[in-house]
Structures are given as C-alpha cells and as structure tokens.
C-alpha positions in Angstrom: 2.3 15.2 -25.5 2.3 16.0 -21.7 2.5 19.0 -20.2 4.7 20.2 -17.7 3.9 19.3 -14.2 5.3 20.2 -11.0 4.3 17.7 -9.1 6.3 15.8 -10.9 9.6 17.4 -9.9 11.0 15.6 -7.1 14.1 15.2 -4.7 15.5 12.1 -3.3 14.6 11.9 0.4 14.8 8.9 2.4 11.4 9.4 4.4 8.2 10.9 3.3 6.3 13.6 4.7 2.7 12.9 6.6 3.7 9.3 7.6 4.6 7.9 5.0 7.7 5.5 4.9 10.5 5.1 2.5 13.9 5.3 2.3 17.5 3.5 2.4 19.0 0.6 1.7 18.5 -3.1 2.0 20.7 -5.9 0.7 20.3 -10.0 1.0 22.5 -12.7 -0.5 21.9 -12.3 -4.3 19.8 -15.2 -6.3 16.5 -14.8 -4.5 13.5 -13.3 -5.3 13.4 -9.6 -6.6 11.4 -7.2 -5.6 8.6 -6.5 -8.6 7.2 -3.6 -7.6 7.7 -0.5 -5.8 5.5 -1.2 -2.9 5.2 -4.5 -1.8 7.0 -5.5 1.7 10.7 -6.9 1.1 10.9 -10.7 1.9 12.5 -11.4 5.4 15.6 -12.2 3.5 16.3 -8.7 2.9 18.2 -6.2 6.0 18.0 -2.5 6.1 21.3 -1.2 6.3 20.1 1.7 8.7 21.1 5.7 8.4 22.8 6.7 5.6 24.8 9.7 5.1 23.2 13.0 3.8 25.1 12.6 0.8 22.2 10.2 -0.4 22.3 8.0 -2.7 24.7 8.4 -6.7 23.9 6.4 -9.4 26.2 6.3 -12.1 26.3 5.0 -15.9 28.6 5.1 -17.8 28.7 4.0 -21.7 31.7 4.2 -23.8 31.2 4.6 -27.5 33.6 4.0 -30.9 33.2 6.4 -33.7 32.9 5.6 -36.9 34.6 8.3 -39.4 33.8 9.2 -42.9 36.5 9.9 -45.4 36.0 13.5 -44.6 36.0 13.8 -41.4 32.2 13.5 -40.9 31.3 11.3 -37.6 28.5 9.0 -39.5 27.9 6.2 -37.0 28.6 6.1 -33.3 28.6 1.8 -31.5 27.9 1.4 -28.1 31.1 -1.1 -26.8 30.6 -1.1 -23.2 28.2 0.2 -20.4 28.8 0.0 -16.5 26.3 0.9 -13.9 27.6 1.7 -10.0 26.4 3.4 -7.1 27.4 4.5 -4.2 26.2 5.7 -0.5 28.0 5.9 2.7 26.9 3.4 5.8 26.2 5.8 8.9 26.1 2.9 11.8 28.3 0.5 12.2 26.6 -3.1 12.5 27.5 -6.7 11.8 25.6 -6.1 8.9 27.2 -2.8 7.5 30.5 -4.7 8.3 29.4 -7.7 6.3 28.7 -5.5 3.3 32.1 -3.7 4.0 34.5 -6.5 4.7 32.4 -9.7 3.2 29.8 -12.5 5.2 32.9 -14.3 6.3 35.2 -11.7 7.3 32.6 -10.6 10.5 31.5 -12.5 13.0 29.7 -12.2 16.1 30.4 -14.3 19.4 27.7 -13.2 22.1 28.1 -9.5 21.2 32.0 -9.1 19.8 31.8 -8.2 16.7 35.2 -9.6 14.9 36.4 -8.1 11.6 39.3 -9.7 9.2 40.5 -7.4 6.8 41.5 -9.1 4.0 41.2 -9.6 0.5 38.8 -12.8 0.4 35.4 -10.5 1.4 33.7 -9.5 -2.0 30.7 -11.2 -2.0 27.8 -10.5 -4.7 24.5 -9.1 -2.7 21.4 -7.6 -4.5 20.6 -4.2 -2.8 17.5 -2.4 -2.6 17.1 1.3 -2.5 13.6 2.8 -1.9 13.3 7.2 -2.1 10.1 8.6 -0.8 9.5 11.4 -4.3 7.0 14.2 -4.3 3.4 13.4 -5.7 2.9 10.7 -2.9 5.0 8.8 -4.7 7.9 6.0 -4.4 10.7 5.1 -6.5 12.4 1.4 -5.5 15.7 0.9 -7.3 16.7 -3.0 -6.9 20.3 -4.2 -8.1 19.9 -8.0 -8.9 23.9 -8.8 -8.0 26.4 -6.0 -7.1 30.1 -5.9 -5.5 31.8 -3.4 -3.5 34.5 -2.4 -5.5 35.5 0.9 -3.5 35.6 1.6 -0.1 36.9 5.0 0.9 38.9 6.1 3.5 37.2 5.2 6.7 38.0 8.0 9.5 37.9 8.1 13.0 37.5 12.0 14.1 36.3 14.0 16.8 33.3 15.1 16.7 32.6 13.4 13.0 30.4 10.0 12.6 32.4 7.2 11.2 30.7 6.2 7.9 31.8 3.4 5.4 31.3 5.0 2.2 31.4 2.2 -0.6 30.8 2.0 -4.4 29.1 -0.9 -5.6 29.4 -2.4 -9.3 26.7 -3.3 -10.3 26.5 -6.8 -12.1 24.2 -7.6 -15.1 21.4 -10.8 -14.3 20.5 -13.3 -16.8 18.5 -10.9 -18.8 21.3 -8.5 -19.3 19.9 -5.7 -16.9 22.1 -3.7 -13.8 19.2 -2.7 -12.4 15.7 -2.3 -12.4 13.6 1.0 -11.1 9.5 0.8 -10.0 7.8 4.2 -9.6 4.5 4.4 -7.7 2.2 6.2 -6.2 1.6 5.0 -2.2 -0.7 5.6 0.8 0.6 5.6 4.1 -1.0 2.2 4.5 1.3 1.1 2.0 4.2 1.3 4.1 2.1 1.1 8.0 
C-alpha cells in the first residue's frame, strides 16, 4: 500500500507553472481519431476553444440505483439501472467556433468576416471534446469525450463591465465500447508541450 503523498494533491489549472503548457478545451467533428494519451499533439482536426471562465471545468456522474429489500426491511442487493456523465464550462470569447459549439456547424457562418448566427432548434451536433489540466507533480491530466451534445446553455448576458460567456453543459454520449469518457494522466516536460 502507498503512502500518502503530497505531490500528489493537485488543483485543476489550465496552464502550468515554469513553461509548461496545458489547459482548455478542444472539440472536432466526432468519429475521428482519439487522443491515446495525455501528451501527444492533437491532430489538426481538433480547435481550441480559447479562455474559459474561472469557473473551470465540472464533471458530473451520475448513477441511479434500484434497491432490492428483504422481507424485513434489510437492503440486501443494490442494481445499477442507469449512469449519465456531463460536463460543463463556460466559453469566454466569442468565435465562429464557440458559436458553432453554441448554436450548431450550420447555424454560424462566416462571409468575409460577418459572423451570422440562426437560433434555432436544428444546431445539436455531436462533437468529441478534449480537455487537458496542467496538475501538480509536473504532471497532465487529458480528459477526451468520444461524442457529446450541448444540452444546456445558460442564460447568455450582455452587462457592463461583465464578459459575455456561453456557459453550456454537454452530455456526454457513450462510444462503441460503452465508455463517456476516457482520462490519461502523465507526467510531462516542457518539451512536451514546446
């Protein structure tokens, strides 16, 4: 058995310290090639998504069980019947690509710089996303979502003095294998990410 470790006890930041490169989000048109690893360069297929919000990144599961009862009253067996992964982070710049995401690929179009949004209800394309937090240790975690959907997008506001952001929750869609998601932890140089 291990002992405890420190080093080991990390937060999520988006970049890491001494030059070292991490952080964000990513997304390309789902049924290409995943990312195996935590450290090799995304394909050219994939775009960052730029600044998110300090609110990070949330990753949620949740699993719903049925309870089987004895005559008695005892709880003696408890069956998984469902499990749903999400996530969800807020979009800080405001790009035909963070649009696409947002609105769907053929809601947003761009004619020699004018950007044209239709809101409707036709845009929920499936993406695979990418999410890469720079940990403590010199290490890097790279969280990769095979197929996802924006199900959520919250209230987008226009304020003085606030940035706009497009907050969305993504569900995450199992592959072929059954998975939501898959997560690579390793340890990095800063050539890794030069």
């Amino acid at each position: 058995m291990s002992k405890p470790n420190s080093q080991m006890v990390s937060v999520g930041k988006p970049h890491g310290d001494g030059g070292r490169v991490a952080g964000g989000a990513w997304y390309a048109k789902s049924g290409g090639t995943l990312p195996k690893d935590a450290t090799t360069s995304l394909a050219s297929t994939y775009t960052d998504l730029g600044y998110l919000s300090d609110d990070g990144l949330t990753d949620t599961i949740d699993k719903n069980f049925t309870d089987v009862t004895a005559w008695g009253g005892d709880r003696v067996l408890s069956v998984l019947t469902s499990q749903t992964e999400s996530f969800k982070f807020a979009m800080l710049e405001t790009t035909l690509d963070t649009l696409k995401v947002v609105y769907g690929a053929d809601n947003v179009t761009d004619t020699s710089g004018v950007i044209s949004v239709k809101h409707n209800a036709k845009g929920n394309d499936q993406f695979t996303f990418v999410f890469e937090i720079a940990m403590t240790g010199n290490r890097i975690k790279r969280i990769v979502v095979p197929s996802a959907v924006v199900t959520n997008l919250d209230d987008v506001e226009y304020k003085d003095g606030e940035a706009i952001n497009y907050s969305i929750e993504l569900a995450a869609l199992p592959d072929s294998d059954g998975n939501t998601a898959y997560e690579y932890i390793s340890a990095v140089s800063t050539a890794d990410h030069s």
